[in-house]
C-alpha positions as CSV (number, residue, x, y, z in Angstrom):
1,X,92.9,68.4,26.4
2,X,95.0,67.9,29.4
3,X,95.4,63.8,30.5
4,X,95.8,63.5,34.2
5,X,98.2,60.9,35.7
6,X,97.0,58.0,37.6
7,X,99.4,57.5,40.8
8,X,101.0,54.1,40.8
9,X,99.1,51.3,42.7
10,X,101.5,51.5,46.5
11,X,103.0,47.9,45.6
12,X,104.2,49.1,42.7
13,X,105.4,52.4,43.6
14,X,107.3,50.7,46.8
15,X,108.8,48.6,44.3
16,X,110.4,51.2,42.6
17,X,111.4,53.4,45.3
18,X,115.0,53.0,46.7
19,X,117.0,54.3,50.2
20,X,119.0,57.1,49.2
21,X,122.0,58.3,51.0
22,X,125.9,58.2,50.5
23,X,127.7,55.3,49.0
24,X,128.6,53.5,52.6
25,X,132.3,53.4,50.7
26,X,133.7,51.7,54.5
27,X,131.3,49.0,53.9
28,X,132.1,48.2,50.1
29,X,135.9,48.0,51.3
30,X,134.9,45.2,54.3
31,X,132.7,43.5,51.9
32,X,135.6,43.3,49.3
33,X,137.8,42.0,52.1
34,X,135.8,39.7,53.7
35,X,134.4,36.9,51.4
36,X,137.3,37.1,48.9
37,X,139.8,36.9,50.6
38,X,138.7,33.7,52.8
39,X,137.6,32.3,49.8
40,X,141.3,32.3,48.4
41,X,143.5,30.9,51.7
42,X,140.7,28.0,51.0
43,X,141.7,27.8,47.8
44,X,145.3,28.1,48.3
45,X,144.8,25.5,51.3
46,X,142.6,22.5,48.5
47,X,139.7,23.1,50.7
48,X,137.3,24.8,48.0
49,X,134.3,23.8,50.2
50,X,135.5,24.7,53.4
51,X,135.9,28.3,51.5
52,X,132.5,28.5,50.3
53,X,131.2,27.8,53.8
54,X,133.3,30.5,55.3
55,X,132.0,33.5,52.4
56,X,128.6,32.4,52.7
57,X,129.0,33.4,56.6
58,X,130.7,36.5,55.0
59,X,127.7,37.4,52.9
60,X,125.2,37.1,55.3
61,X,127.0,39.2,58.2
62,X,127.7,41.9,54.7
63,X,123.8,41.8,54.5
64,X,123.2,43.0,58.3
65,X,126.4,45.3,58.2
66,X,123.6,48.3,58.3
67,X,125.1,52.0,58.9
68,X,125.6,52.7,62.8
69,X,128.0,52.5,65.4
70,X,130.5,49.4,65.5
71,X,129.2,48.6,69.2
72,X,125.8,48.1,67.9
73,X,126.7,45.8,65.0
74,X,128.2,43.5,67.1
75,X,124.5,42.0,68.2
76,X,123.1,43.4,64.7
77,X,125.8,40.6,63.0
78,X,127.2,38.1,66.1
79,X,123.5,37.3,67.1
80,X,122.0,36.3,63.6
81,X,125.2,34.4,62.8
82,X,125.5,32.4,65.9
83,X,121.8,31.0,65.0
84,X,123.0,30.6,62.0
85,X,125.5,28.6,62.6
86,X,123.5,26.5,65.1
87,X,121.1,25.9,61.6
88,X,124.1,25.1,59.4
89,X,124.8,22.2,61.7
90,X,120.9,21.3,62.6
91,X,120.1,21.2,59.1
92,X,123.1,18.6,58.2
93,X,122.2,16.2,60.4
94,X,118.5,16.5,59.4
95,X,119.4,16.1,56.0
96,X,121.5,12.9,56.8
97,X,118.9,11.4,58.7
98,X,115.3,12.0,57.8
99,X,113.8,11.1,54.7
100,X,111.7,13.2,51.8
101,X,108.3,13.6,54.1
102,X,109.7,13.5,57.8
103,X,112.6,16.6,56.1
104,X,109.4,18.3,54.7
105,X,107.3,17.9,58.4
106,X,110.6,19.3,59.7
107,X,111.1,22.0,57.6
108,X,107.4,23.0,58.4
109,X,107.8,22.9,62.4
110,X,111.1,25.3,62.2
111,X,109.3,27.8,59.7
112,X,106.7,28.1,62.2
113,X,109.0,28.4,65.3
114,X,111.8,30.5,62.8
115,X,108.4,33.0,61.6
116,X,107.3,33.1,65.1
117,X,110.8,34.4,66.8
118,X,110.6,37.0,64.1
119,X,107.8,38.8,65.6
120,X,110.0,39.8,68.8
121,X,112.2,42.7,66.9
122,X,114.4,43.1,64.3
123,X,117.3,41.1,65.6
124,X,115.0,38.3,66.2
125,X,114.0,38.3,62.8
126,X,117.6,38.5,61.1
127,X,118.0,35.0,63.8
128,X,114.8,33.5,62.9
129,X,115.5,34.5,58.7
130,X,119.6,32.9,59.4
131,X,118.1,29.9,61.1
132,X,115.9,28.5,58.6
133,X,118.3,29.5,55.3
134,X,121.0,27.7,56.9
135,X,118.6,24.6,57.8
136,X,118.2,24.2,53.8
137,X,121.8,24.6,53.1
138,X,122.8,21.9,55.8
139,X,120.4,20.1,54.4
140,X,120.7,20.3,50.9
141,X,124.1,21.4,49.8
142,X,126.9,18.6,49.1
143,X,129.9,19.1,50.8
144,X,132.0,16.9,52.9
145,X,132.4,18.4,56.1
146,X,130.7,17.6,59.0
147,X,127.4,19.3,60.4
148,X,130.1,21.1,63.5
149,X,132.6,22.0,60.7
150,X,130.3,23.6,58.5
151,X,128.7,25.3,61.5
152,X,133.0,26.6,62.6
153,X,133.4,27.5,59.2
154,X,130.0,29.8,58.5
155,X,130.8,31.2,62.0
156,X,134.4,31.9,61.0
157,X,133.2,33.8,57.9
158,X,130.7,36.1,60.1
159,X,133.2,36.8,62.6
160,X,135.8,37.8,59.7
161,X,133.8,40.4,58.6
162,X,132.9,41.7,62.4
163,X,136.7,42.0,62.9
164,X,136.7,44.1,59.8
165,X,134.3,45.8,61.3
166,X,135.2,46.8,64.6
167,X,139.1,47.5,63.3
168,X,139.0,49.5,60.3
169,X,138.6,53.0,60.8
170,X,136.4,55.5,59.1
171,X,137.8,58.3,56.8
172,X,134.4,60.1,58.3
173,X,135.1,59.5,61.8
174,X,136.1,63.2,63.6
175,X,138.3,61.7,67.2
176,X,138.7,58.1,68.1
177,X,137.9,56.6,65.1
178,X,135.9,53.7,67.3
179,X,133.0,56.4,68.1
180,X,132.4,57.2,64.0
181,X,128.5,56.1,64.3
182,X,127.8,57.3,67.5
183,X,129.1,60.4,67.0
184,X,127.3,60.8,63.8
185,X,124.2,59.8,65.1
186,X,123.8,61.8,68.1
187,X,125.4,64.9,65.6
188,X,121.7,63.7,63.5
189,X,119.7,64.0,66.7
190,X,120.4,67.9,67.2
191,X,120.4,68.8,63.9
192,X,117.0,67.4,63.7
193,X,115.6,69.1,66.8
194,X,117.0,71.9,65.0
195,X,114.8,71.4,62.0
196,X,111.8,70.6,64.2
197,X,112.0,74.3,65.1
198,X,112.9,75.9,61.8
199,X,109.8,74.0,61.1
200,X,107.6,75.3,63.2
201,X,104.2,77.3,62.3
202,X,104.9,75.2,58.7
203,X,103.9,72.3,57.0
204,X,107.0,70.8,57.3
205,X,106.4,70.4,61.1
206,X,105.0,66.9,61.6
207,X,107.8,65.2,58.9
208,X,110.3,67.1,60.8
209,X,109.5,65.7,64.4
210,X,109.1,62.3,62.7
211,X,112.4,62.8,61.5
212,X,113.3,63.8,65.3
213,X,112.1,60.3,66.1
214,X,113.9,58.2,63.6
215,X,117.4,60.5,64.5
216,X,116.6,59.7,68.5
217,X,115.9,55.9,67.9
218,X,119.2,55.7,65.7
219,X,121.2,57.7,68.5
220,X,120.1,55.3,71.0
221,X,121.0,52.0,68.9
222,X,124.2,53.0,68.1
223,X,124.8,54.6,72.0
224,X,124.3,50.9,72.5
225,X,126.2,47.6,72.7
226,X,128.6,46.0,74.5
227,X,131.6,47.4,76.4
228,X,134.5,46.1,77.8
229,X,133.7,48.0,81.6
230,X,131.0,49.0,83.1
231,X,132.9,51.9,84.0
232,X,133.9,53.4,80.9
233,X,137.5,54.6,81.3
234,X,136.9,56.9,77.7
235,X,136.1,60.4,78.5
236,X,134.9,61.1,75.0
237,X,132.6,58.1,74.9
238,X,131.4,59.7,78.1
239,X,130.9,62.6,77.0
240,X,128.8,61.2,74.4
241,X,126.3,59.9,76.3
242,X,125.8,63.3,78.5
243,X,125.3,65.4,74.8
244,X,122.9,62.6,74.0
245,X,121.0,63.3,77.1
246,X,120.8,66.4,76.9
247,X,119.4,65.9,73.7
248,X,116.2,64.6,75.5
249,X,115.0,67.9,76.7
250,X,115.7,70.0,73.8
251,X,113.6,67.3,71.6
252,X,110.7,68.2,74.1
253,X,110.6,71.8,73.6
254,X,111.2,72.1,70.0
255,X,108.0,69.0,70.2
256,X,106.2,72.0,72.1
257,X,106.6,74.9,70.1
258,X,105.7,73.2,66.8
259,X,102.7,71.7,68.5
260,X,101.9,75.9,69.4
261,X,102.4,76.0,65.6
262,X,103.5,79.5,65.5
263,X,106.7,80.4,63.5
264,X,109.7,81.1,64.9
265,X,112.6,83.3,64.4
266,X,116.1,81.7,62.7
267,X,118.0,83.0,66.1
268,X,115.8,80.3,67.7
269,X,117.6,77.2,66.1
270,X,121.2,78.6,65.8
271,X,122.2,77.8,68.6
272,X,121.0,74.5,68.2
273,X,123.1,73.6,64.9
274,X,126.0,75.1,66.2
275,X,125.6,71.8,68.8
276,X,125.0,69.6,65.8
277,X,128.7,70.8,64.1
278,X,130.3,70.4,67.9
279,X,128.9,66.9,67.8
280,X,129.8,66.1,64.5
281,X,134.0,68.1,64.7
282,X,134.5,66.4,68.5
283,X,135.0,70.8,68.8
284,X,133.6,72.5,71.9
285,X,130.3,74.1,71.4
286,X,131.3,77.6,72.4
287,X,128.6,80.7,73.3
288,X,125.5,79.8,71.7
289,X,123.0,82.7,71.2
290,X,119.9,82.3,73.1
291,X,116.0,82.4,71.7
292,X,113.8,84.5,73.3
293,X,112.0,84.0,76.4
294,X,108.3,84.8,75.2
295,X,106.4,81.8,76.1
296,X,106.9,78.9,78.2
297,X,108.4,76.2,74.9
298,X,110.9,78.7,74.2
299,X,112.0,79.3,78.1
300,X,112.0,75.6,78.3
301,X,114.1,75.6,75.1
302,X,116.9,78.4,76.6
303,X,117.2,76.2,79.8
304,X,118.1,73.2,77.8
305,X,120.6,74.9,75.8
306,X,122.1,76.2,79.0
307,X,122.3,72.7,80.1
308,X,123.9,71.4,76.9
309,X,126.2,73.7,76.9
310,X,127.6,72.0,80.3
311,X,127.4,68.9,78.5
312,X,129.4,69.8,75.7
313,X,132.4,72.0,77.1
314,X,131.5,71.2,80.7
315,X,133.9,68.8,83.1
316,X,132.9,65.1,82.9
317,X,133.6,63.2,86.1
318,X,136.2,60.7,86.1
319,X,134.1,57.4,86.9
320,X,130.9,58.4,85.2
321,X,128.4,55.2,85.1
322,X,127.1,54.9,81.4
323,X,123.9,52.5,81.7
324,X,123.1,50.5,78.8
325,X,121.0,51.9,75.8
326,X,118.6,49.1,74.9
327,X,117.0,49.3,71.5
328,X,113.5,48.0,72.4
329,X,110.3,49.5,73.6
330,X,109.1,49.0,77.0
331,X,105.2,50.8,77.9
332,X,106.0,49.3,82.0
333,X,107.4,52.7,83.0
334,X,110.8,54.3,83.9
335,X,113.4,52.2,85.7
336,X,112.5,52.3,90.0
337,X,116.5,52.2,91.0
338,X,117.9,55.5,92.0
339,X,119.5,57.7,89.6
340,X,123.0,59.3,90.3
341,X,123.5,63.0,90.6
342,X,124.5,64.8,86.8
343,X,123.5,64.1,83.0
344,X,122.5,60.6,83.0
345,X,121.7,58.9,79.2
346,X,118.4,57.5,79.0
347,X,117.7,54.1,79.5
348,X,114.8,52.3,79.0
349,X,114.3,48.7,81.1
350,X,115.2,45.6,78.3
351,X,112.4,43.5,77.1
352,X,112.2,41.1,79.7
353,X,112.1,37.2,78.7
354,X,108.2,37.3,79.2
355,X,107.9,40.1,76.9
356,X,109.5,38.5,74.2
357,X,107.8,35.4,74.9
358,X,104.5,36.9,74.6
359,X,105.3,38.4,71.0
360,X,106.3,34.8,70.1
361,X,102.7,33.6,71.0
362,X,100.6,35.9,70.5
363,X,98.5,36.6,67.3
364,X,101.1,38.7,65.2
365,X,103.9,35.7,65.8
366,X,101.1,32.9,65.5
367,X,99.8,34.5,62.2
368,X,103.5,35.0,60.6
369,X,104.8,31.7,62.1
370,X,102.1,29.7,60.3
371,X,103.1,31.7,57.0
372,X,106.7,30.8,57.0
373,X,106.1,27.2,57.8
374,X,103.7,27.5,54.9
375,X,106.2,28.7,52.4
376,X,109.4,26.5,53.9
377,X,107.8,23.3,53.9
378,X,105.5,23.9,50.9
379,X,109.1,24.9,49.1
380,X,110.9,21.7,50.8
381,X,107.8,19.3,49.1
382,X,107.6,20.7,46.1
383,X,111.8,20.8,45.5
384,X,112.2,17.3,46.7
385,X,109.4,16.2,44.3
386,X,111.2,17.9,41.4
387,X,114.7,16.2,42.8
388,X,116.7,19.1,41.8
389,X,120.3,18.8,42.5
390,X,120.2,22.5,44.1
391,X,116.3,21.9,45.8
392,X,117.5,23.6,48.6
393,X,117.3,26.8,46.6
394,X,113.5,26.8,46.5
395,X,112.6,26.5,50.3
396,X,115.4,29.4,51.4
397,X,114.1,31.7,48.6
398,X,111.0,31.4,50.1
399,X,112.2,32.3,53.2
400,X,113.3,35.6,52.4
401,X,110.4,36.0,50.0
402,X,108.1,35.7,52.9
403,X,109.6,38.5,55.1
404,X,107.0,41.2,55.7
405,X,109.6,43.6,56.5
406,X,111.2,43.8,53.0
407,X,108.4,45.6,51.7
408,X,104.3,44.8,50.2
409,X,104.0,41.4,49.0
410,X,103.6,41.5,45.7
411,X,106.4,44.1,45.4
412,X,109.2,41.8,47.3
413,X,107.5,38.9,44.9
414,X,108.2,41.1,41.9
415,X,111.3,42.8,43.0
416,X,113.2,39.4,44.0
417,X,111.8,37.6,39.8
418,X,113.9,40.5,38.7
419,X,116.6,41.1,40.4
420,X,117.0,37.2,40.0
421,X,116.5,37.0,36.4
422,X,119.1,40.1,36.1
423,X,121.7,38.4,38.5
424,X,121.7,35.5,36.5
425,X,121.8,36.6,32.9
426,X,125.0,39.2,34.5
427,X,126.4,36.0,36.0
428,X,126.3,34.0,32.1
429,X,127.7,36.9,30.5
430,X,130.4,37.7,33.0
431,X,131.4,34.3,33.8
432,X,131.8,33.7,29.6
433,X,134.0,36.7,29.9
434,X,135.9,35.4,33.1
435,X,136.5,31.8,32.6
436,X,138.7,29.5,35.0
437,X,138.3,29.9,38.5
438,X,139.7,33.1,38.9
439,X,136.2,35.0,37.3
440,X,134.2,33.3,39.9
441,X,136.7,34.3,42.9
442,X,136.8,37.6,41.1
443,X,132.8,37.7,41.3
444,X,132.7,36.9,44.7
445,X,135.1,39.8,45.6
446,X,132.8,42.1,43.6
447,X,129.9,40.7,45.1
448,X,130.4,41.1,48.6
449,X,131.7,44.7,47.6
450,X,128.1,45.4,46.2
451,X,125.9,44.2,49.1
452,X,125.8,47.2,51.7
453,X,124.8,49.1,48.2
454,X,122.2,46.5,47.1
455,X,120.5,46.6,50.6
456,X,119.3,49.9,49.7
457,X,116.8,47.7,47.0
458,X,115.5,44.4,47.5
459,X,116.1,44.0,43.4
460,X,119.4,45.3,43.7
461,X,120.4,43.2,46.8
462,X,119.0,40.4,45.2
463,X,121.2,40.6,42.0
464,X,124.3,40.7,44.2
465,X,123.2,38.0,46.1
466,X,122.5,35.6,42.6
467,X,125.8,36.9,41.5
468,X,127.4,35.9,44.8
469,X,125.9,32.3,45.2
470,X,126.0,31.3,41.3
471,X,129.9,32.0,41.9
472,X,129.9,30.3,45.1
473,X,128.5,27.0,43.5
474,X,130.9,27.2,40.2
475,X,133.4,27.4,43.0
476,X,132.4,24.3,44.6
477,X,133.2,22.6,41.4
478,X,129.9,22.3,39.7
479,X,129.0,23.9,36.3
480,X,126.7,27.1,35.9
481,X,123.6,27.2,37.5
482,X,121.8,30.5,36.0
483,X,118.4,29.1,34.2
484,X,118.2,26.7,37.5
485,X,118.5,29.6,39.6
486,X,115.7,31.2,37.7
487,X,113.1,28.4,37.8
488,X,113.7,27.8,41.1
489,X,113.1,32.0,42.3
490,X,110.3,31.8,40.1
491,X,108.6,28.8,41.8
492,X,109.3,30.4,45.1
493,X,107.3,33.4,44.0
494,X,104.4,31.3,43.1
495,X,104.5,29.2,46.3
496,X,105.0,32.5,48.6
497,X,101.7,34.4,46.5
498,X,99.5,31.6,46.9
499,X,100.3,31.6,51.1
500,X,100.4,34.9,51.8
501,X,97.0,35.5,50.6
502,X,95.6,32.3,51.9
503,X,92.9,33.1,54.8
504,X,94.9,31.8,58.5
505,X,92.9,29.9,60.7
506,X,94.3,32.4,63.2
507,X,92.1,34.1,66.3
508,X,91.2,37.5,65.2
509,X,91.6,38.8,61.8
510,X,94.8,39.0,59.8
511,X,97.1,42.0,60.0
512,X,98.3,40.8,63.7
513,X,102.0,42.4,63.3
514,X,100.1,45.9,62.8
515,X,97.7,45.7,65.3
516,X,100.4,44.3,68.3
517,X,102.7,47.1,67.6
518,X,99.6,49.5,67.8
519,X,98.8,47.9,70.8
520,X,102.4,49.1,72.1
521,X,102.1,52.6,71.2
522,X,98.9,52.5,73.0
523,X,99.9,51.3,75.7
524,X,103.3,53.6,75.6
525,X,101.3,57.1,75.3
526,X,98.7,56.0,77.8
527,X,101.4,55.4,80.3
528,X,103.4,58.9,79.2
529,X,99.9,60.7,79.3
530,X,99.2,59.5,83.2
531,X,102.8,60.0,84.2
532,X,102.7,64.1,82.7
533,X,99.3,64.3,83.9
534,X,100.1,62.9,87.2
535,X,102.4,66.4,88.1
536,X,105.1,63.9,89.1
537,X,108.4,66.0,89.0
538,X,110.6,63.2,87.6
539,X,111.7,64.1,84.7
540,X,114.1,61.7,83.9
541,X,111.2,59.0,84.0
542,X,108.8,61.4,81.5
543,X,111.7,61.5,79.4
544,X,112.2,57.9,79.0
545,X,108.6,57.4,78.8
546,X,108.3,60.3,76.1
547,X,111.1,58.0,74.4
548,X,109.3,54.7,74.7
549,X,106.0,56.6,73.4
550,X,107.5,57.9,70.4
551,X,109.8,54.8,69.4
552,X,106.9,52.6,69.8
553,X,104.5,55.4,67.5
554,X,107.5,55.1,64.3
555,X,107.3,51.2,64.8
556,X,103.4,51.0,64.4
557,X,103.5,53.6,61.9
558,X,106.5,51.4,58.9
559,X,104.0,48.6,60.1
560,X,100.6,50.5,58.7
561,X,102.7,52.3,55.8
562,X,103.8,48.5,54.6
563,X,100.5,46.7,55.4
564,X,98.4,49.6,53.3
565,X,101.3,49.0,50.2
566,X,99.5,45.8,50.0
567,X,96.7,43.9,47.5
568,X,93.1,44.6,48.5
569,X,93.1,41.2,50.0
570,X,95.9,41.8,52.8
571,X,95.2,46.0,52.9
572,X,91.8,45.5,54.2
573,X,92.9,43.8,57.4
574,X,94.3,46.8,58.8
575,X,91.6,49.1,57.5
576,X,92.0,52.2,59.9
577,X,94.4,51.8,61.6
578,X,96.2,54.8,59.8
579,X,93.5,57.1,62.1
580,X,94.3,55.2,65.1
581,X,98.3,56.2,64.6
582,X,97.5,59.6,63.8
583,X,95.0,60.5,66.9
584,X,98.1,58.8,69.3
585,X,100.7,61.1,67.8
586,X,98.5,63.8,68.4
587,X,97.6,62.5,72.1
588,X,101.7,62.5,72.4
589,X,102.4,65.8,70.9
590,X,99.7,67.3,73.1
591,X,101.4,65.7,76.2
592,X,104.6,66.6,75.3
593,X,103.4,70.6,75.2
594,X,101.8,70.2,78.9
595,X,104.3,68.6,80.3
596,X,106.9,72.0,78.9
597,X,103.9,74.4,80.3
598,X,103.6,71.9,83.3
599,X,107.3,72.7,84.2
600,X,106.6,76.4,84.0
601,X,103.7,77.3,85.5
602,X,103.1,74.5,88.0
603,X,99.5,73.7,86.3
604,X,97.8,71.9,83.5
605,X,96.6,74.4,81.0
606,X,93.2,74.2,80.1
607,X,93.5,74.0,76.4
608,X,95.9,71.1,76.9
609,X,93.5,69.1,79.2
610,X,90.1,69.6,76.9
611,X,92.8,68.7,74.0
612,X,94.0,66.1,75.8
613,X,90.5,64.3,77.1
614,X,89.1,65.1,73.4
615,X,91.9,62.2,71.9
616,X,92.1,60.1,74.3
617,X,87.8,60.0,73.7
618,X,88.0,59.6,70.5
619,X,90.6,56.4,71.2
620,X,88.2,55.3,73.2
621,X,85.2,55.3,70.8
């Protein structure tokens, strides 16, 4: 008698599912030099304290030191630790000044202002998650500098590890060393428009042009970022930006054939991986062998080649203007200024300050906003009436507890118990084996080594983390802290349970972060769909609007994949939604075929336009 297998409840399964990938080994040596090392010259200087301030900045620009290009991770780490900072120095003088109840009222108005910022984007919420950690440290931890030297030396930690990070080179990198991520990223972009059409006619096909997505979103974050002239003087970085570009129309005809769903012959995508290894060796491109010309995707598809291959091994002019690549999702349109003659990268108009502002206010920042201040100030209460030496412990666990975007719930809440529990027993044992200052110094070293490898798990990341901090505080001069650490997670899980299932006295239902970034994508493919169907021969703008459509589709969709991990209680507020996801990538995919047949034939094809009315119909109802 055969037994069958029950799957895994989705909380559960998310818990034990981890990011696979190479061990970031550049990241493990900047994390080994950043922390440590400041940690000692404090040391070395009498100034334990001012060290631990400086590797707790350290730790948490190592925990948004994500894989990319070094010009994006100067926001992705300079942003969150600048607010940090500001916390570190608010959070001291609240601590001075207010007593037990006003520090709890005040806890409770920044977790719903630091919960609400999160809503605007992913930056945003590394700021708003900095801002209120660092508000419990200021407040809480016993040091003896002042609220502006604390806030220098967190700041000086940070920056540390960004000048580790925008000066050591790669092994990886192939050319300037400085373009390691972007050149990887936009190699990613054509290898997956290659796999879109190896997919073709197959099962494989809609992962595949998902995968096309997530390789085109990373390509434009790392494509972005500051520079030091608006006129790039690098030829190789402009030359980047042209084989990105020409990325754009390749993505839409490869989208077109596997919409036609017919199979396709290997000559089709050779050509196309031979870019990919150009991209990837900084080696010219070469002849590449052209598909056939049978229908209009695969004409569409030989023209773009033709046009990447002038990209790749053509002349690029001398004072090429490379527009800015901003990560975030606009549905207003392509940009109205004139567009210079020759590849141009896409760019899609920055949220404006009204945008942003709207995603503060509206339900899904309302609804999360009232959570955090929830969970911080219901942490702050509950850890000053317990008068633990370390109470600030409580009310930042819960901070990072509450983060939607570290997974379902009840798997973060069971995840972070763990890895807690874990770190700490590893913490007793090696810090019997290590005794004297050196083990903790030693730990810290290891610790900030670990933590681009532990963001692959929240478990994992959170044992490094415990490791990192229960060093930190032995340190400081006080004795070990691993059973306080415990009770004080644990606590934090309760508290962060009980709130997140609590019923919001918010308008609408719950499940507001899910419905605004469907909203979004709604908004984005209704605005692609009217520009294709308009017959408006501006590509550049379809592109960018083709771009913004799909971006805006892989948001909503991590949004419904999370909220559906969820208990019954949380899941059911974003009942359907999945079907609403799946008839707009279908109304883009459509889209995306006309507007290749569009370009040949001059017309809408009728199977396209019933196709086409039939979703956007069914959107309607």
């Amino acid at each position: 008698m055969r037994t069958t297998l029950r799957p895994l409840p989705p909380w559960l399964g998310h818990a034990l599912r981890a990011q696979r990938g190479p061990v970031p080994w550049s990241a493990v040596v900047r994390g080994a030099l950043a922390a440590g090392p400041l940690l000692v010259a404090a040391l070395l200087a009498g100034r334990p304290s001012a060290g631990v301030l400086a590797a707790l900045g350290a730790m948490f620009a190592g925990i948004n030191d994500r894989p990319g290009s070094r010009r994006a991770a100067v926001p992705r780490i300079g942003v969150p630790a600048l607010v940090g900072a500001g916390g570190l120095a608010l959070g001291t003088w609240v601590g001075a000044h207010a007593g037990s109840a006003a520090l709890v009222g005040v806890f409770a108005l920044l977790g719903f202002a630091g919960g609400a910022l999160s809503a605007v984007g992913p930056i945003a919420s590394a700021c708003g998650t900095q801002l209120l950690v660092a508000v419990a440290i200021g407040a809480g931890m016993p040091l003896p500098e002042a609220g502006w030297q604390r806030a220098l030396l967190f700041l000086a930690g940070a920056g540390w590890l960004l000048v580790l990070r925008s000066v050591l080179p790669s092994p990886s990198a192939a050319g300037a060393y400085r373009f390691d991520g972007e050149r990887a990223a936009v190699a990613q972009v054509y290898a997956a428009v290659a796999g879109l059409v190896d997919a073709a006619g197959s099962p494989r096909a809609t992962a595949q042009r998902a995968a096309l997505t997530a390789a085109l979103d990373h390509a434009q974050d790392a494509l972005s970022g500051p520079r030091l002239r608006r006129f790039a003087g690098s030829r190789e970085e402009r030359r980047l930006h042209a084989q990105y570009a020409a990325a754009l129309p390749l993505g839409e005809a490869a989208t077109a054939l596997a919409w036609a769903g017919s199979p396709l012959p290997a000559r089709a995508s050779e050509g196309l991986w031979r870019l990919a290894d150009a991209v990837r060796t900084a080696q010219p491109c070469g002849p590449l062998p052209a598909p056939a010309r049978s229908d209009a995707a695969l004409r569409a598809l030989d023209e773009a080649l033709l046009h990447a291959a002038v990209a790749f091994d053509g002349p690029v002019r001398g004072r090429t203007r490379i527009a800015p690549l901003p990560v975030t999702v606009s549905a207003t349109g392509p940009d109205d200024q004139p567009r210079e003659a020759g590849p141009q990268p896409l760019h899609t108009r920055p949220r404006t300050p009204v945008t942003a502002l709207r995603r503060v206010v509206g339900p899904a920042g309302r609804e999360y906003g009232i959570r955090v201040a929830l969970c911080f100030g219901a942490g702050a209460a509950v850890a000053q009436l317990l008068h633990n030496a370390h109470w600030y412990w409580l009310p930042a666990t819960a901070v990072f507890l509450v983060k939607p975007d570290l997974g379902p719930l009840a798997s973060r809440v069971l995840c972070r118990a763990f890895g807690t529990v874990f770190g700490a027993a590893l913490f007793a044992g090696l810090a019997a084996l290590l005794p004297g200052l050196a083990g903790p110094v030693a730990l810290v070293v290891l610790g900030g080594a670990l933590i681009p490898v532990g963001t692959r798990h929240f478990a994992a990341q959170t044992a490094v983390v415990t490791v990192f901090v229960l060093s930190l505080v032995m340190v400081g001069g006080e004795p070990q802290m691993a059973l306080a650490r415990i009770g004080e997670t644990l606590l934090a899980c309760a508290i962060v349970l009980c709130v997140g299932h609590l019923p919001l006295p918010v308008p609408g239902r719950g499940g507001g972060a899910v419905r605004m970034r469907l909203t979004t994508a709604d908004e984005a493919a209704q605005a692609y769909v009217l520009h294709v169907l308009s017959g408006s021969d501006d590509r550049a703008g379809r592109w960018t609007l083709r771009r913004e459509a799909y971006r805006a589709l892989a948001e909503a969709r991590t949004a419904i994949d999370l909220a559906a991990a969820e208990l019954s209680p949380l899941a059911r507020h974003t009942a359907g939604t999945e079907d609403v996801a799946v008839t707009l990538e279908a109304l883009v995919d459509t889209t995306t075929s006309c507007a290749v047949h569009l370009d040949d034939t001059g017309r809408v094809p009728e199977q396209h336009a019933e196709r086409i009315d039939a979703l956007l119909a069914e959107l309607t109802a």
